[in-house]
PQR file of N, CA, C, O and H, with PARSE charges and radii, in Angstrom:
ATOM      1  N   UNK A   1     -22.563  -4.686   3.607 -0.4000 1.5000
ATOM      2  CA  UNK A   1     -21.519  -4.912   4.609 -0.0000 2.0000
ATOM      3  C   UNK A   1     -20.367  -5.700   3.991  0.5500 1.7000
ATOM      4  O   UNK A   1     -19.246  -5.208   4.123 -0.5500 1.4000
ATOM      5  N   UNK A   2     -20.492  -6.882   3.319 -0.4000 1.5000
ATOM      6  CA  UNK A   2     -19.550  -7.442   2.553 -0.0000 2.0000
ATOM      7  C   UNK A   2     -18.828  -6.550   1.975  0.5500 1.7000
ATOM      8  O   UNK A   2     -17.658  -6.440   2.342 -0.5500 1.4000
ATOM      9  H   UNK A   2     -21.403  -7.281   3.211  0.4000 1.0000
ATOM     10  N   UNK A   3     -19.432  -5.548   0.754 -0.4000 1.5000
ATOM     11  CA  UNK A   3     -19.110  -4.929   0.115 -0.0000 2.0000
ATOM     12  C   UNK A   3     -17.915  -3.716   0.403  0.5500 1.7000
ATOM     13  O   UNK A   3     -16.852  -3.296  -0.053 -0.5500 1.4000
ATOM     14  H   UNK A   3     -20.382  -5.636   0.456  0.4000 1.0000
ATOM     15  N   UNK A   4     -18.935  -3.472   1.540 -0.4000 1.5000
ATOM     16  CA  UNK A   4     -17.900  -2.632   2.367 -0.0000 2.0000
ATOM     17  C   UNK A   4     -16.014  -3.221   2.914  0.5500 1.7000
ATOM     18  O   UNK A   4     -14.877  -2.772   2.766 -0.5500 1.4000
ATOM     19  H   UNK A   4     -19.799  -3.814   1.911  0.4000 1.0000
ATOM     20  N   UNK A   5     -16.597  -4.336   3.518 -0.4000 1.5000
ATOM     21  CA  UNK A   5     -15.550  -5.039   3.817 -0.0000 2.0000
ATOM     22  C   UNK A   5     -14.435  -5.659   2.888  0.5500 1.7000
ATOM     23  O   UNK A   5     -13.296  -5.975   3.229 -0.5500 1.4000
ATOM     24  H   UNK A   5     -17.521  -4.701   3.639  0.4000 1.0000
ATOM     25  N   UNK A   6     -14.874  -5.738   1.940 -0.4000 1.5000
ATOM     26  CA  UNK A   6     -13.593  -6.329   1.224 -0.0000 2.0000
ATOM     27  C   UNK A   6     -13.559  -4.975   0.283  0.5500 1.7000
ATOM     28  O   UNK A   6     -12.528  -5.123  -0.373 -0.5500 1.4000
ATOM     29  H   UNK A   6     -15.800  -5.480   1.663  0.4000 1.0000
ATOM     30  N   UNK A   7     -14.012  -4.049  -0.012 -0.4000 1.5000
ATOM     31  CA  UNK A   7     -13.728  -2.671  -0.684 -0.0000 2.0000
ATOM     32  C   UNK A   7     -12.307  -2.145   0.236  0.5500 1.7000
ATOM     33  O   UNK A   7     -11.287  -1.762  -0.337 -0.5500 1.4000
ATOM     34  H   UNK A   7     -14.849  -3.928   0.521  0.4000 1.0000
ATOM     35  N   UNK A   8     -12.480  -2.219   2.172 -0.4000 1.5000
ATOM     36  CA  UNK A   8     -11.208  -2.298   2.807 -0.0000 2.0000
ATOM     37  C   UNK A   8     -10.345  -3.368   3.000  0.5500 1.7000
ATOM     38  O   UNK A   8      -9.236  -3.209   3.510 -0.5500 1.4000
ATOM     39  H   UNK A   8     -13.308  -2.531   2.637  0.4000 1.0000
ATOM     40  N   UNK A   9     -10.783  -4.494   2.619 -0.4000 1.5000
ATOM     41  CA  UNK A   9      -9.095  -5.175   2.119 -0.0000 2.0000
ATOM     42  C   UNK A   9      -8.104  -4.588   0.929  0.5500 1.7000
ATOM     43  O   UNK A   9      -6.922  -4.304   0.738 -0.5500 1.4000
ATOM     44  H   UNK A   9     -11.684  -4.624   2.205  0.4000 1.0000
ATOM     45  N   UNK A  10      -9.367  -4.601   0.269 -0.4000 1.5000
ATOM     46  CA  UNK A  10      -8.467  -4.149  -0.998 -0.0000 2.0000
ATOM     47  C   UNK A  10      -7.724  -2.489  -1.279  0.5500 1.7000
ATOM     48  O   UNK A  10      -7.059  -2.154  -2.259 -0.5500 1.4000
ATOM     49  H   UNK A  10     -10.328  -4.832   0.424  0.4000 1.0000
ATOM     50  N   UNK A  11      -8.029  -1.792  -0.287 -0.4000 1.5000
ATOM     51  CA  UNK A  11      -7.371  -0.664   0.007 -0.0000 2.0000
ATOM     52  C   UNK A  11      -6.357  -0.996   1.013  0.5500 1.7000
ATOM     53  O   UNK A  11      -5.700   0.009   1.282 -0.5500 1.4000
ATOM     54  H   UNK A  11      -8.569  -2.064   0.510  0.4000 1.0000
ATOM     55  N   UNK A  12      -6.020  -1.941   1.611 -0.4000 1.5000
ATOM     56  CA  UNK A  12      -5.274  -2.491   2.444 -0.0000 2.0000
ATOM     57  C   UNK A  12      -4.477  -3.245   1.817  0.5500 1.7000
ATOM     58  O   UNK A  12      -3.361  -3.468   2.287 -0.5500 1.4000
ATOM     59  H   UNK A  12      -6.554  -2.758   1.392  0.4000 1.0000
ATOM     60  N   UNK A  13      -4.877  -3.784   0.649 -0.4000 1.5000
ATOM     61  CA  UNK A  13      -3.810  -4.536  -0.097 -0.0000 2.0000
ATOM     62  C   UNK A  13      -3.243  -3.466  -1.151  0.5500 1.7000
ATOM     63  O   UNK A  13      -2.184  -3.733  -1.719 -0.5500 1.4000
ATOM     64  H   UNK A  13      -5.784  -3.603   0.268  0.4000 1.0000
ATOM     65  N   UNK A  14      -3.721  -2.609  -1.350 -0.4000 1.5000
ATOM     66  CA  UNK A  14      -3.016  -1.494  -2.338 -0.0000 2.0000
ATOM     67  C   UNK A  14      -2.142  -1.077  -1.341  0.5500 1.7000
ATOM     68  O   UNK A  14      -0.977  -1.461  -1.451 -0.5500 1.4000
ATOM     69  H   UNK A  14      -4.581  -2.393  -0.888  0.4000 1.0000
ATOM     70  N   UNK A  15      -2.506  -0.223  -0.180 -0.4000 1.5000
ATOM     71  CA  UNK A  15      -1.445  -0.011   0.634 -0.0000 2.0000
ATOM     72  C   UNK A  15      -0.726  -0.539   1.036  0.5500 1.7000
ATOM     73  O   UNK A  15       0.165   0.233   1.390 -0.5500 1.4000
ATOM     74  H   UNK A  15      -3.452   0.089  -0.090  0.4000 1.0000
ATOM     75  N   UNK A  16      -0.321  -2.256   1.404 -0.4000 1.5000
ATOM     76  CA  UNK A  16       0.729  -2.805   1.166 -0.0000 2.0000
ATOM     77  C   UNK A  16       1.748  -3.342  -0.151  0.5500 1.7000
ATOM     78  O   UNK A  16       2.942  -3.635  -0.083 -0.5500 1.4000
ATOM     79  H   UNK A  16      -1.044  -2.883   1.116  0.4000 1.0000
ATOM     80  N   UNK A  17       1.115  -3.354  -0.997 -0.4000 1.5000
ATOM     81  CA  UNK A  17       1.638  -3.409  -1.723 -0.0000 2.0000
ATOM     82  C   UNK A  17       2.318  -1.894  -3.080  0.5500 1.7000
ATOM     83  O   UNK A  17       2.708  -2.081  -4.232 -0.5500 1.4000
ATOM     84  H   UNK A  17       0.145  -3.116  -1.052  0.4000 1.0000
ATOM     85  N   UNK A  18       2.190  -0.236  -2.139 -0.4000 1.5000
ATOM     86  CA  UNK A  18       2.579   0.616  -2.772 -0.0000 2.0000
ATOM     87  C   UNK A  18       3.449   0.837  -1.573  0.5500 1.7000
ATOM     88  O   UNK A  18       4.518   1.279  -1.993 -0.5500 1.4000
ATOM     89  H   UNK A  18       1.873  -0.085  -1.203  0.4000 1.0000
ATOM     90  N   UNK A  19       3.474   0.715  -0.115 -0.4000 1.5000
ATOM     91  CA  UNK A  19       4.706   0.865   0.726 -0.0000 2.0000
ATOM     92  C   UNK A  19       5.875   0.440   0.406  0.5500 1.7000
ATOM     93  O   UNK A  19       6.783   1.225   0.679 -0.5500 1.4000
ATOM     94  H   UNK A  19       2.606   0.355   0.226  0.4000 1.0000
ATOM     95  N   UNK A  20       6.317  -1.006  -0.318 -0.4000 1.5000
ATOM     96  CA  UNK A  20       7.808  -1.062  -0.409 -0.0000 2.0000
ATOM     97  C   UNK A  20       7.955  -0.372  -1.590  0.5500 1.7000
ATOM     98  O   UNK A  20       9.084  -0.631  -2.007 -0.5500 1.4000
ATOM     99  H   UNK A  20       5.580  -1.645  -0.540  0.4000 1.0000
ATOM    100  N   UNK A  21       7.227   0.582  -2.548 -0.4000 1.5000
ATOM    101  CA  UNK A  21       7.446   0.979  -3.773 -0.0000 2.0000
ATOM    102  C   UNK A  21       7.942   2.496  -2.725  0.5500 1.7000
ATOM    103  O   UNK A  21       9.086   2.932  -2.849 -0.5500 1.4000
ATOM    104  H   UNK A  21       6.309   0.792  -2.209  0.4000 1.0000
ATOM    105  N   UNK A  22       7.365   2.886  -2.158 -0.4000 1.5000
ATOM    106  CA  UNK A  22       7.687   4.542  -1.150 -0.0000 2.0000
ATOM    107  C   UNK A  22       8.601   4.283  -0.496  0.5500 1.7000
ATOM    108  O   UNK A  22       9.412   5.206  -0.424 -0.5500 1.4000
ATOM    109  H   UNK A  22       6.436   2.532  -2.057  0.4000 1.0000
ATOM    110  N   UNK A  23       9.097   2.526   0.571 -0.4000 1.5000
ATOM    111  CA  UNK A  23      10.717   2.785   0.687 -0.0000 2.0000
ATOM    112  C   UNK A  23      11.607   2.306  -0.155  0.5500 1.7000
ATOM    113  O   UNK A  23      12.612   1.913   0.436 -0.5500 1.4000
ATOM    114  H   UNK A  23       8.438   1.777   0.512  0.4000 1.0000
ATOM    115  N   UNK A  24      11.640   2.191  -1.208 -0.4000 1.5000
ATOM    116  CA  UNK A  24      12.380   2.111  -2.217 -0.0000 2.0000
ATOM    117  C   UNK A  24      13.023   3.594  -2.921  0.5500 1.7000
ATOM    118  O   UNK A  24      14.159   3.785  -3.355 -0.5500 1.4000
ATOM    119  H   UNK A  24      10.823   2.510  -1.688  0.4000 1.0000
ATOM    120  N   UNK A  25      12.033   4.397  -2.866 -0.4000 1.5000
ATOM    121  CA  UNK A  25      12.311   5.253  -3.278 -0.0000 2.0000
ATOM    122  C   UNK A  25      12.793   6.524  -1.949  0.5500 1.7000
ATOM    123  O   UNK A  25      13.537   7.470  -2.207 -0.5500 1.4000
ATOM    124  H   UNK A  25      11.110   4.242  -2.514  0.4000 1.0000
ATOM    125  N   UNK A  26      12.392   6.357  -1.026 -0.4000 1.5000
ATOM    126  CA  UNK A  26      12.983   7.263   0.090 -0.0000 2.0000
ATOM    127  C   UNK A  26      14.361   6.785  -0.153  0.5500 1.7000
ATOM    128  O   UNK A  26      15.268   7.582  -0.394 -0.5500 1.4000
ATOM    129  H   UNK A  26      11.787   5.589  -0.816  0.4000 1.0000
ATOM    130  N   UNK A  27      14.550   5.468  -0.095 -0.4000 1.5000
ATOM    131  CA  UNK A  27      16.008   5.016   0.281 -0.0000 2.0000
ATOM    132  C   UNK A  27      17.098   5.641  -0.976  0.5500 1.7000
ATOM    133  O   UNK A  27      18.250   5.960  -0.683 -0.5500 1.4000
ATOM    134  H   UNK A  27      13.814   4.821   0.101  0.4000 1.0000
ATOM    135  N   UNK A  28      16.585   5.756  -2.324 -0.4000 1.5000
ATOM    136  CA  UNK A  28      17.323   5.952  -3.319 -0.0000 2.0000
ATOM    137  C   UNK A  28      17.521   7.454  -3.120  0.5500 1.7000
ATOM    138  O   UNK A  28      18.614   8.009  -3.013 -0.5500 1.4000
ATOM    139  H   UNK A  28      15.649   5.497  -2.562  0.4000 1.0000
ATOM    140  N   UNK A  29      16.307   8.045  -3.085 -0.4000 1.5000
ATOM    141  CA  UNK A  29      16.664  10.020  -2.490 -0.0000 2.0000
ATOM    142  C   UNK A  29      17.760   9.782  -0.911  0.5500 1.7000
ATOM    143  O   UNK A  29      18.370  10.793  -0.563 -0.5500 1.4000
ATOM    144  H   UNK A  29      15.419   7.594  -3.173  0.4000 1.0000
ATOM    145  N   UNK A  30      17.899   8.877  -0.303 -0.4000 1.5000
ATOM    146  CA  UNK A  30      18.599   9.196   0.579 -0.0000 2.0000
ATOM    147  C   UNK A  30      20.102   8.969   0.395  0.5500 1.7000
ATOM    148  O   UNK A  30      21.078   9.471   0.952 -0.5500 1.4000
ATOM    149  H   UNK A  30      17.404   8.055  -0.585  0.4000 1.0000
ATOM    150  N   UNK A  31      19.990   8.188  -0.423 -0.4000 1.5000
ATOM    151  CA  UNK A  31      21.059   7.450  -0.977 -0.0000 2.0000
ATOM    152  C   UNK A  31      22.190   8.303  -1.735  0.5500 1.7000
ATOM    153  O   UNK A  31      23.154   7.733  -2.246 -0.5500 1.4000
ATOM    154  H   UNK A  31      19.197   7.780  -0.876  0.4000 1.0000
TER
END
């Protein structure tokens, strides 16, 4: 259960921390 649980933080912290990399780059294609 631990294991489990912080296996989804840390997919939660990848996904915050690859979102401002995806609007960074929407914004530059929009740009």
């Amino acid at each position: 259960m631990l294991l489990t649980r912080s296996r989804e933080v840390s997919v939660l912290d990848a996904n915050a921390r690859r979102t401002p990399v995806v609007l960074l780059v929407a914004a530059a294609l929009a740009s």
